[in-house]
N, C-alpha and C positions, 0 to 999 in steps of 0.2 A: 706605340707610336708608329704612323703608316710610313713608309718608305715609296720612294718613287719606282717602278717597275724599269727596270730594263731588260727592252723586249730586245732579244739576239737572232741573225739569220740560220746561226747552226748552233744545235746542242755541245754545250760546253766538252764535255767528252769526245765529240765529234770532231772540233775544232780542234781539239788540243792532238788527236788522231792524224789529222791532216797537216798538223804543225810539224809535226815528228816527220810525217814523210819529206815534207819538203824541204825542208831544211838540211836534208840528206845531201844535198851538195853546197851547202852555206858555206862559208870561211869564216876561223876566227880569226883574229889580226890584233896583235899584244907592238908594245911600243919595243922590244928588245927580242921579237922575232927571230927564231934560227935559221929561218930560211930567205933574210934580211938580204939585198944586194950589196956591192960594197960602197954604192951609196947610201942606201938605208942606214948602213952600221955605220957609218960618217956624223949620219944625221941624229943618229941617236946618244951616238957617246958627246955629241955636241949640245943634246937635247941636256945629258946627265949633266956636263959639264956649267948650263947656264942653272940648272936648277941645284947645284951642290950649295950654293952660299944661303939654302933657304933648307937646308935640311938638317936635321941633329944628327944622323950618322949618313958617309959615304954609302955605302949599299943599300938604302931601303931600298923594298922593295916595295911597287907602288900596287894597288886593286883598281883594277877597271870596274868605272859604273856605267849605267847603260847610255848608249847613244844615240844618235840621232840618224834621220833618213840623210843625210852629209857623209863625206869621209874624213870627216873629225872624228876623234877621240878624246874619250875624257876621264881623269886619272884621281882618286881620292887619296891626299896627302894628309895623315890624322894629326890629333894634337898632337900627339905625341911624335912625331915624325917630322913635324915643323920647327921652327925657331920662332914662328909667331904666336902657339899656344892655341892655334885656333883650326876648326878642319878644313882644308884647302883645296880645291881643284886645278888639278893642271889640264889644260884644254891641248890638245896639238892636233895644231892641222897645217897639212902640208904644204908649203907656201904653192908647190907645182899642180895641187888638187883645189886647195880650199884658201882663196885672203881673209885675212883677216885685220883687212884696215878696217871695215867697214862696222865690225864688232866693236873693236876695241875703240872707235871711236865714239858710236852710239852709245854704248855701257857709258863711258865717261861723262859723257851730256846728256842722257835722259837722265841718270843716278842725281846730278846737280840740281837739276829740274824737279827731282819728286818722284822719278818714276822706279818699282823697286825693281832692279837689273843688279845683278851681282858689282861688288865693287871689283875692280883689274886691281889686284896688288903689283904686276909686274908684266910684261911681256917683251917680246921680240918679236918684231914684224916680219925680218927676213927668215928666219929660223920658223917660224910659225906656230910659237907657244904662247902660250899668260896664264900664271898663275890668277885664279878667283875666287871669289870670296864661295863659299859650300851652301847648296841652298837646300840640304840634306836629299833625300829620295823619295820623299812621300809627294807622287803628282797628283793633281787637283784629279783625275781619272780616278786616281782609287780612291780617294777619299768620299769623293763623290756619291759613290757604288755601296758603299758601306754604313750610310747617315742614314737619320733622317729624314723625309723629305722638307720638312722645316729646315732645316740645317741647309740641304740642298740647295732649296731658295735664296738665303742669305750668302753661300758662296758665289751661287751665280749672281744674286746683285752687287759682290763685292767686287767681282771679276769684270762687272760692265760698268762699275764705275771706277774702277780703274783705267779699264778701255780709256772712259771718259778723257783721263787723265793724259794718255799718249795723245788722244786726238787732238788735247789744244796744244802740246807741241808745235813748235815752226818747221818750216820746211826746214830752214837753215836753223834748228835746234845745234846739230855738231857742226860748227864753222870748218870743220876739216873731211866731213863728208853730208854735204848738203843731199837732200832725201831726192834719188830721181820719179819720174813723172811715170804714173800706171799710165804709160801713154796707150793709140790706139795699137799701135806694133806691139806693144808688148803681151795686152789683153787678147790681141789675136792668135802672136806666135804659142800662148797658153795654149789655148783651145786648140792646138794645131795640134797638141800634143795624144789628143784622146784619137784625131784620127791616125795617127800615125805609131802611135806605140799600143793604144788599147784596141783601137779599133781595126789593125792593118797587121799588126807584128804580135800580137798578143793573139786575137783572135780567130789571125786568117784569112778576115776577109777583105776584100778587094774597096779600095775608095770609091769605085764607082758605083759600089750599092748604096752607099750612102743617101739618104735621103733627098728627092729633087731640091727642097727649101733648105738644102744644112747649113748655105751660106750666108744664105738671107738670115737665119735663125740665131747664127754666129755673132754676123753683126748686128743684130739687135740686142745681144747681151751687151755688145761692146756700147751702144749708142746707149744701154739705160744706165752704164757702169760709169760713161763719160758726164752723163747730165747731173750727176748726183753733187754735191758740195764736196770741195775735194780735200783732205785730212791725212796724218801724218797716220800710216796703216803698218802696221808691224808685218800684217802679207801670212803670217801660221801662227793667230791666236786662239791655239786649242786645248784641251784638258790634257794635253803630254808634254806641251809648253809652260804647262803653269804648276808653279813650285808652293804646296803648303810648307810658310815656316812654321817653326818652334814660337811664333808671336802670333802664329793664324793670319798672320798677313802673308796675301799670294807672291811669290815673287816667278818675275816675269825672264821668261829664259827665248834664246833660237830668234833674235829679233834681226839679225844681221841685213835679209832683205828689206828689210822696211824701204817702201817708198813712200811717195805722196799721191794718195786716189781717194776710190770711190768709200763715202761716209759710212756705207753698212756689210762693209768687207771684213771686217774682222768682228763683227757680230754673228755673219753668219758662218763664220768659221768658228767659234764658239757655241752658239745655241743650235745648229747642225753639224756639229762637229760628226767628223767621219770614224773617230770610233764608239762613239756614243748615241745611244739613239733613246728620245724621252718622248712620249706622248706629243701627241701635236698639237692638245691646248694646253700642257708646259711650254714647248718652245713659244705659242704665242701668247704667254703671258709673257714670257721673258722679253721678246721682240717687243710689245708694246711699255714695257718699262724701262726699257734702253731709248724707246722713241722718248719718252716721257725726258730723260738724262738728257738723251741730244738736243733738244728743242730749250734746255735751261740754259743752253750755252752755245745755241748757233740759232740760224732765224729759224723761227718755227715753219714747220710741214705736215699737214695734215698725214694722220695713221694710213690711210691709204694709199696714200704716195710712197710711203715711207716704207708699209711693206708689201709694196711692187718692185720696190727698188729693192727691196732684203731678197724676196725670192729670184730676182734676173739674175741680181748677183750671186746669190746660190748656185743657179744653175752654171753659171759662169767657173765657178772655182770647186764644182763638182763633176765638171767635165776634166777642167787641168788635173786634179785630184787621180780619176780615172784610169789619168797618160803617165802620171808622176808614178803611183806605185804600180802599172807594168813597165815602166822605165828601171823602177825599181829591184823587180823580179829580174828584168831580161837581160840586162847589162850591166844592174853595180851586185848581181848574187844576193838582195835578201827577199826570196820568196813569200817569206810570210806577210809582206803586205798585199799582196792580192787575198787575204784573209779579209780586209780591209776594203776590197773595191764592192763586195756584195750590200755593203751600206750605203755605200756613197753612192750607187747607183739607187736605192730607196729613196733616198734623198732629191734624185734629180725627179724622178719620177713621182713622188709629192706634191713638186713644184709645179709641173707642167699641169698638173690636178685643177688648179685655180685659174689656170687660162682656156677657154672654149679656144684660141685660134689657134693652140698647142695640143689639139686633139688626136692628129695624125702622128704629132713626134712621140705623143705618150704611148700610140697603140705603138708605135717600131721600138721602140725601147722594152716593152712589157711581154710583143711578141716577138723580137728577133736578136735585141741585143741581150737582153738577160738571160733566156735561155743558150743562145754561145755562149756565153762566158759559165754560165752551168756546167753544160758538155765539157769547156774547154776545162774546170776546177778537176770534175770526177774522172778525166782521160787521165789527167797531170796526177793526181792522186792514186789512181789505179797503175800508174807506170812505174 
């Protein structure tokens, strides 16, 4: 049985070589930390205190599983550690770093609606925890990686028609936080992001080398992102987002920014997803059978419309991409997503591929941004 290929920018050994160094100044950060403020330790024996009436002994001790680009954490309570019999997650996030209205209220109305989100057994707004339902640890990524590529196909068309499923959500789906608007601010302050963390702080160089059209180019993302039919967008529908259960049903995790925008936004944060990279007539079978999905349940659009608007948008949220994980690196301490940016700039530069009047952006990217960010991997790595 053939498998689908996943082609990688660095030899596996290599990668995991450059992982080791960099992370040589990471932090790890446990919820009972010794070197806690006497706030922290405030917050935490308050954390033990709301979650004692849900555990079978006073002391458990709890296992951290892995988390997110946020400064959430999230904590595995077993059956046997519980009073409900079942495996549970404690989420905490610091009401001073991370709300969590926006979670707890979407989980509760998309879950009503059909869409599978963990159910909230409990939470606390102020404190900044909730007990959730456990959607074990097997992410749609490895699974992925490891099938067939039959198998493959059928994940990915279970996963865009689920999309399906978020999209005919309403804006006001949660009455208690209606979804805000991918307005023009917003899609801009993104993009603001690549020149200013990847492209200025990351790599050094000055804004004014930027290319003469970078603005004009900017807002042409914004204007194809505006025109598209506007849908309820989870905002990071990726293969580290999405949960295989124990039913083979995906469950869908990290939706807290959901807003309301552009129709092929979380497709292309799916089938270009930034750590995964498939052939590129995989992704455009996938793209044309998600077009095939959208069109049975909103006015139809011709394919070519359809993926103009996937690849603008691509570029759009491969540039934010970019600025988020050197954002990443430079100021919340985890390194290893700039492991991460040598894709996602593949990615942009694919796109630009299929437009003749992005001829110039493709040559500056292939000759001057990719190799900085080279230079800048192998200095950082040799240091």
């Amino acid at each position: 049985m053939t498998r689908l290929a996943r082609p990688t920018s660095l030899l596996k050994s290599e990668k995991l070589r450059i992982i080791a160094n960099l992370l040589t100044t990471a932090t790890t950060k446990t919820i009972m930390s010794l070197k806690q403020t006497p706030i922290q330790m405030d917050r935490s024996l308050s954390i033990k205190a709301w979650l004692a009436p849900w555990l079978t002994h006073p002391d458990t001790k709890l296992s951290k599983v892995a988390g997110d680009a946020s400064f959430r954490s999230y904590y595995r309570i077993t059956a046997e550690q519980n009073t409900t019999g079942n495996s549970l997650i404690l989420m905490d996030a610091p009401p001073d770093k991370e709300s969590s209205h926006s979670f707890i209220s979407l989980a509760k109305a998309w879950r009503q609606q059909g869409v599978e989100v963990p159910q909230v057994l409990a939470h606390d707004l102020q404190l900044g925890v909730a007990l959730l339902e456990d959607f074990g640890d097997l992410q749609f990524m490895q699974k992925v990686t490891n099938i067939p590529s039959v198998e493959v196909n059928q994940l990915y068309q279970q996963a865009l028609n689920q999309l399906s499923g978020i999209q005919k959500l309403t804006k006001a789906a949660a009455k208690e936080h209606p979804l805000p608007d991918y307005t023009h601010e917003l899609l801009n302050r993104e993009l603001n992001l690549f020149d200013d963390w990847f492209f200025e702080k990351l790599l050094g160089l000055p804004k004014a080398s930027l290319p003469k059209n970078w603005e004009v180019f900017k807002q042409a993302l914004i204007t194809s992102a505006l025109e598209q039919p506007q849908v309820t967008v989870h905002r990071d529908y990726h293969s580290r987002n999405l949960m295989v259960l124990e039913t083979n049903q995906l469950g869908i995790i990290d939706f807290q920014d959901a807003v309301y925008g552009p129709c092929t936004y979380d497709a292309v944060s799916l089938i270009r997803d930034c750590y995964l990279d498939w052939p590129e007539a995989t992704q455009q079978a996938w793209l044309a059978y998600f077009h095939q999905v959208y069109c049975q349940q909103a006015a139809p659009v011709s394919l070519q419309t359809f993926t103009r608007w996937f690849d603008w948008m691509g570029m759009q949220r491969h540039l934010k991409v970019a600025g988020i994980f050197s954002r990443l690196a430079l100021r919340d301490d985890k390194p290893n997503y700039l492991l991460d940016i040598p894709l996602t700039l593949k990615h942009l530069v694919r796109a630009t591929q299929n437009y003749p009047e992005l001829a110039d952006l493709q040559a500056w990217l292939t000759q001057v941004v990719i190799p900085n960010f080279n230079n800048f991997l192998q200095q950082r790595n040799n240091g």
